[in-house]
N, C-alpha and C positions, 0 to 999 in steps of 0.2 A: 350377294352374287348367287341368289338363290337359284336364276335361273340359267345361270353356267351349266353347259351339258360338264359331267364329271366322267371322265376315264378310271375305271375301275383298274388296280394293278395288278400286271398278268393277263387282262387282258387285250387279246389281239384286236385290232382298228379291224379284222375284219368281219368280226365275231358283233362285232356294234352295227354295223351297216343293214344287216338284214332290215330290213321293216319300216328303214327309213326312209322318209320321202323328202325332195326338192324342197317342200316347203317345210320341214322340221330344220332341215338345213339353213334356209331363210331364216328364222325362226333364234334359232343357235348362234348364226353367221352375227342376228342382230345384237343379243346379251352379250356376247362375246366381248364386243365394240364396248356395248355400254358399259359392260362391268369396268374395260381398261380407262373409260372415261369417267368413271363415278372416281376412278382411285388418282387420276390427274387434271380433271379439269379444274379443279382451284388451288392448285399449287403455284408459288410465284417463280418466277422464271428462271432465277440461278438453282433454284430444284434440275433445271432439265439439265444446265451444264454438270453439277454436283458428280463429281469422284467418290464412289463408296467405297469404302474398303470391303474389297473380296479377294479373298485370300486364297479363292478357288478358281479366279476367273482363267478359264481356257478356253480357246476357241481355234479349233483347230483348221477352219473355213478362213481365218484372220488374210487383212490383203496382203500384208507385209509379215516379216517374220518378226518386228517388234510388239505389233498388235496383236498378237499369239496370247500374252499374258495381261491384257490390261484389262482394270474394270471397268464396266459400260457403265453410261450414262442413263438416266433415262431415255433422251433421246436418242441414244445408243439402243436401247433395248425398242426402242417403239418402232426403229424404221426397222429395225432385223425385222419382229417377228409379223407384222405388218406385208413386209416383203415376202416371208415364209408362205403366210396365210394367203398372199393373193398369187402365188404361183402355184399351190396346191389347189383354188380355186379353176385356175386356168386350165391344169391336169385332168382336175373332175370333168368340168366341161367339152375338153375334148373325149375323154371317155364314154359319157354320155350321150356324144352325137355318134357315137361309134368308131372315132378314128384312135390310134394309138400314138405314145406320149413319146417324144423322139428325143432326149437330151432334158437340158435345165430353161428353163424358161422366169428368169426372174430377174429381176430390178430393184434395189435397193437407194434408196434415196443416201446420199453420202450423210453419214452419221453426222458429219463434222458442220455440218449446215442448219442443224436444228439444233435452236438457244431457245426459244421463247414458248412457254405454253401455248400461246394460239397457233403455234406452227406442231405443236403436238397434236395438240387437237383437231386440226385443221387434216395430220397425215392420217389422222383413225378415221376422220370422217371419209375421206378421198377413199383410204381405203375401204371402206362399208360397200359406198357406194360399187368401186372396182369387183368388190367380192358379192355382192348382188349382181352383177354387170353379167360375169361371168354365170353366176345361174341362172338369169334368165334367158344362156343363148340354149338352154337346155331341151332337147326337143318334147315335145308330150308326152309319148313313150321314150324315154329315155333305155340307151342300151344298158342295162343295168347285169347284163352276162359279158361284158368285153371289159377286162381285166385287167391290172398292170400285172404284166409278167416279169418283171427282172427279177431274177434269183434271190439278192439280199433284201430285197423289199420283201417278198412270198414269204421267207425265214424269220423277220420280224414282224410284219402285221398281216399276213397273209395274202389272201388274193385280192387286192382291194377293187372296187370298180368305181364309179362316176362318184358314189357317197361316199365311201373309204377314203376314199382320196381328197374331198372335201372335207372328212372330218379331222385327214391328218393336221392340217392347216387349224384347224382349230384343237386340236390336239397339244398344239408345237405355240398357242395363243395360252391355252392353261397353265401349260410349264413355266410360261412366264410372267404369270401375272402376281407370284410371291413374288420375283425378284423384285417386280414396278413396285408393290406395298413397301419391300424392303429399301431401296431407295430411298423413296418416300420418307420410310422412318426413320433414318439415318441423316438424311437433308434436314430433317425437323430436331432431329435429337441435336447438331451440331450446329440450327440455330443459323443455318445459311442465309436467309432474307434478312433479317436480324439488320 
């Protein structure tokens, strides 16, 4: 995963953004994809339904109040952050053309629907594509001084503009790609395909 952009800790998404350009982003958006594909593309498919034990799992976004405490699945974990990455994609973009970001703008493919590797594979790819989609509606000059201004965004990662806001999405992609390894190595140690 050599060429995973890495988030230094402490610091701020908006302290990283300076000097970046549309195509480093491109560039990111792609390893990104690939690293989560190198760590799932030949796992056999009851990997993707496999229950891990996490004895940490909260999710306080959860739709129900039961799913507040369960462990994800892989496919669990692939439509979240997948989902994450392309609504933060769609954020940057609109910041970019200049206009400002009104609410939540996101989509999530029902967790409960992906069983099979080729359908893992298949939502990283959709999503690449989706999340290139979105930077290429990026204009030439891109407004790169029109900012998200909500108060608790400004307080954790700063002013972010069109790149900030794209990196968060790949920010919120690194966080998760221990858990996919861990998975991974839990499915294997327990001898699931077996």
């Amino acid at each position: 995963m050599q060429n995973v952009l890495h988030f230094p800790a402490g610091m701020k998404l908006a302290d990283l953004q300076d000097g970046m350009t549309r195509e480093d982003l491109i560039f990111f958006t792609n390893s990104m994809i690939d690293a989560m594909l190198e760590l799932v593309k030949n796992v056999p498919d009851p990997f993707v339904t496999f229950v891990p034990d996490d004895p940490d799992a909260e999710d306080a976004w959860a739709a129900t109040e039961d799913e507040k405490n369960i462990a994800w699945t892989l496919g669990h974990v692939i439509v979240h952050t997948t989902a994450s990455a392309e609504e933060r994609a769609a954020h940057g973009s609109m910041l970019a053309r200049g206009t400002q970001i009104k609410g939540r703008n996101r989509y999530e493919t029902p967790w409960e629907t992906i069983s099979t590797t080729a359908q893992v594979i298949q939502r990283l790819e959709e999503s690449r594509r989706i999340r290139l989609g979105f930077l290429d509606t990026w204009p030439d000059q891109p407004h790169l001084d029109n900012v998200y201004d909500q108060k608790s965004y400004v307080e954790a990662y700063g002013e972010l503009n069109a790149v900030g806001m794209t990196l968060m999405g790949l920010k919120h992609d690194s966080e998760h790609l221990p858990q996919i390894a861990e998975i991974v190595r839990q499915a294997e140690a327990a001898c699931v395909a077996c």
